[in-house]
C-alpha positions as CSV (number, residue, x, y, z in Angstrom):
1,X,-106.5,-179.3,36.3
2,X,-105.2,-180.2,33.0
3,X,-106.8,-178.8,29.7
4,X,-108.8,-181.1,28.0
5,X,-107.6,-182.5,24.6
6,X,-109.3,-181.8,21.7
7,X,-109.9,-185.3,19.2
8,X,-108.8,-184.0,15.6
9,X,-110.8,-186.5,13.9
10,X,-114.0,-184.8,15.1
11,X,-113.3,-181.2,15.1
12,X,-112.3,-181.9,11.1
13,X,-115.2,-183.6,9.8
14,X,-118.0,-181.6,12.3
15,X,-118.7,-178.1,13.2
16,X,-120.5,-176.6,16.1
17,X,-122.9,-173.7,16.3
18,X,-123.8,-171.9,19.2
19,X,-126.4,-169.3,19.5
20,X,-129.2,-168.2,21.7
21,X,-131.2,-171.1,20.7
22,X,-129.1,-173.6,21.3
23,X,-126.3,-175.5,19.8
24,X,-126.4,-177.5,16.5
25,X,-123.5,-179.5,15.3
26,X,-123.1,-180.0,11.4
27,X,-121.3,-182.8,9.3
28,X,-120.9,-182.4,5.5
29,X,-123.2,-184.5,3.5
30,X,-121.9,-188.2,2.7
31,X,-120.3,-189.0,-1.0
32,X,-119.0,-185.8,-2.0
33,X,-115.4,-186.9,-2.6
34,X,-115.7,-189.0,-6.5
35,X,-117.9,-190.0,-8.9
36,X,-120.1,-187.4,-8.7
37,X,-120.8,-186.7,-12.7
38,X,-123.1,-190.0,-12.5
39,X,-125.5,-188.0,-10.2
40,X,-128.7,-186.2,-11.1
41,X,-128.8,-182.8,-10.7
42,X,-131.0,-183.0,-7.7
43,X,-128.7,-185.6,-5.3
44,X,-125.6,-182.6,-6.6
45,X,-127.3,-180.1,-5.7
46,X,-128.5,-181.8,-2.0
47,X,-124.8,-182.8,-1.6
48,X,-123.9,-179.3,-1.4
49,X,-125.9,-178.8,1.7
50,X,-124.4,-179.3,5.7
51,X,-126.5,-181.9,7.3
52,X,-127.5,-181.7,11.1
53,X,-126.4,-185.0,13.1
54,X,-129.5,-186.6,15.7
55,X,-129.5,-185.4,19.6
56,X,-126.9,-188.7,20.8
57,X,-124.2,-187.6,18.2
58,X,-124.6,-184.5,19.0
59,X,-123.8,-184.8,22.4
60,X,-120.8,-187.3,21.8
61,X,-119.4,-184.6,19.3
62,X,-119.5,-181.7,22.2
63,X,-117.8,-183.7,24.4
64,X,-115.3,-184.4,21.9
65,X,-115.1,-181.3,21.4
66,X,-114.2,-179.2,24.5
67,X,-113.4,-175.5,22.8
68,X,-115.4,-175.2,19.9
């Protein structure tokens, strides 16, 4: 059997943790690219942070995701 392709799109804008516990998949927190110096402290500071995507995306991102 053929190996199964990765889809670069995916593996560059999530991450996927594995442990004993389970898996979690993380995306970077939206609007972190520009205009950034309008925002309170508090949405900067939040923005720093990984976010953890819902059960359905997380499934769709595994399977794009065959080696990670």
């Amino acid at each position: 059997m053929p190996k199964m392709k990765t889809h670069k799109g995916t593996a560059k804008r999530f991450m996927v943790k594995r442990s004993k516990k389970g898996t979690k998949v993380l995306k970077r927190t939206d609007g972190q690219d520009h205009f950034n110096s309008r925002e309170s402290g508090n949405t900067k500071r939040n923005k720093r942070t990984d976010n953890v995507v819902s059960l359905p995306l997380q499934k769709t991102v595994v399977k794009a995701l065959p080696y990670s």
